[in-house]
C-alpha positions in Angstrom: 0.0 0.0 0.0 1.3 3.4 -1.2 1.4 6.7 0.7 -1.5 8.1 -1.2 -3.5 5.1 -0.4 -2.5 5.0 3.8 -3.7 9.2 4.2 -6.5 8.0 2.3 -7.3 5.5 4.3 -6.3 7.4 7.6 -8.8 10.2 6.4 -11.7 8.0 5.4 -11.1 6.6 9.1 -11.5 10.1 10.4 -14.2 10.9 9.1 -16.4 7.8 9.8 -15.6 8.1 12.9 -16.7 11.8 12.9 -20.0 11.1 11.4 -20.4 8.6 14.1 -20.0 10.8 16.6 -22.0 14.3 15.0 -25.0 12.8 13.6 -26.9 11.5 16.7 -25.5 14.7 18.4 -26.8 16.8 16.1 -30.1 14.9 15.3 -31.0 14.6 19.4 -30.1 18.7 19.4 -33.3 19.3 17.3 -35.1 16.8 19.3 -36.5 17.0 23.0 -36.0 13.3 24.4 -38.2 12.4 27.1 -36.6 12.4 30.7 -36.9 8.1 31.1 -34.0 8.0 27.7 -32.4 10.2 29.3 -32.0 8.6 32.4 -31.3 5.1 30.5 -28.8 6.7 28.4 -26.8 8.0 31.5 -26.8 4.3 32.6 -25.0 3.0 28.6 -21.3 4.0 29.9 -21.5 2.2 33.3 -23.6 -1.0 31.5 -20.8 -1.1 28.9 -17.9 -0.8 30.9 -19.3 -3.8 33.0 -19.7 -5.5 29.8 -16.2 -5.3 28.8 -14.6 -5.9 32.1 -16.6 -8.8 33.4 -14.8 -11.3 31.0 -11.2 -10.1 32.0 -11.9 -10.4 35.7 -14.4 -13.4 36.1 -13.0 -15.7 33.4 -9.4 -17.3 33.7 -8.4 -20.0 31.4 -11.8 -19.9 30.0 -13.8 -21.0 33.1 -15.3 -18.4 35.8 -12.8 -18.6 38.8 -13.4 -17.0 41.6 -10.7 -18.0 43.5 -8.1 -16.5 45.8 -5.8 -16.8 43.2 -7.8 -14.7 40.5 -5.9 -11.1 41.0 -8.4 -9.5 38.6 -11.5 -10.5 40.4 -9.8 -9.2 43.7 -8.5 -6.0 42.2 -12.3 -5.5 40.9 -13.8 -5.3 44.3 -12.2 -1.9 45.5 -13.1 -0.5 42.1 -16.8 -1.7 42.1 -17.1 0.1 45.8 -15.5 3.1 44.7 -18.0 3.4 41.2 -21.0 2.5 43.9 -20.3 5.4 46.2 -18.9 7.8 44.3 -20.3 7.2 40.5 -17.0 8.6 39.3 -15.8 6.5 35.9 -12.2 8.4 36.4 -11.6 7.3 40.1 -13.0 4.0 39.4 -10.7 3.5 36.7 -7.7 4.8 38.7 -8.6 2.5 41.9 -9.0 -0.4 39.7 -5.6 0.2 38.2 -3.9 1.2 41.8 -5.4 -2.5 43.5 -4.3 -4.7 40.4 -1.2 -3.2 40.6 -0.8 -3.6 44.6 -2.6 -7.2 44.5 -0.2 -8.2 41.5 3.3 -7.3 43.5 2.1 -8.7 46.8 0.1 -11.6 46.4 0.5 -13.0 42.6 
């Protein structure tokens, strides 16, 4: 693949990714979205994020192990108290990282 053909590429990239982005934002700015969506769509990130994460810290060797020696699952529960009292993504993220990183040098 040429030079022409990567930018090309790149920019076609960019701009999907753009419209992806604009269009519902500038379709649900013309449009007054009843106050049950809205609540719904303030629970996507959190049901999303679970989604992704649940298979990295439930599953090990493709079974659910819940043992002592699963670091992930143990890392998890700090963060899962942390995004229950505080509902802050950032410092849930950060705590997660911060346990899985004490759990891994200590224990594993």
């Amino acid at each position: 693949m040429g030079t022409t053909e990567t930018w090309g590429l790149i920019l076609g990239m960019a701009l999907v990714t753009y419209l992806i982005r604009y269009l519902p934002l500038a379709f649900l700015s013309q449009v007054e979205i009843p106050s049950w969506f809205a609540r719904w769509l303030e629970l996507a990130t959190a049901a999303i994020l679970a989604a992704m994460l649940a298979p990295t810290v439930l599953i090990v060797k493709d079974r659910i192990d819940l043992s002592l020696s699963n670091a992930n699952f143990w890392a998890a529960i700090p963060a899962a108290l942390v995004a229950w009292r505080t509902c802050n993504i950032m410092l849930t993220i950060l705590v997660g990282m911060a346990a899985s990183a004490v759990i891994q040098q200590a224990v594993w």
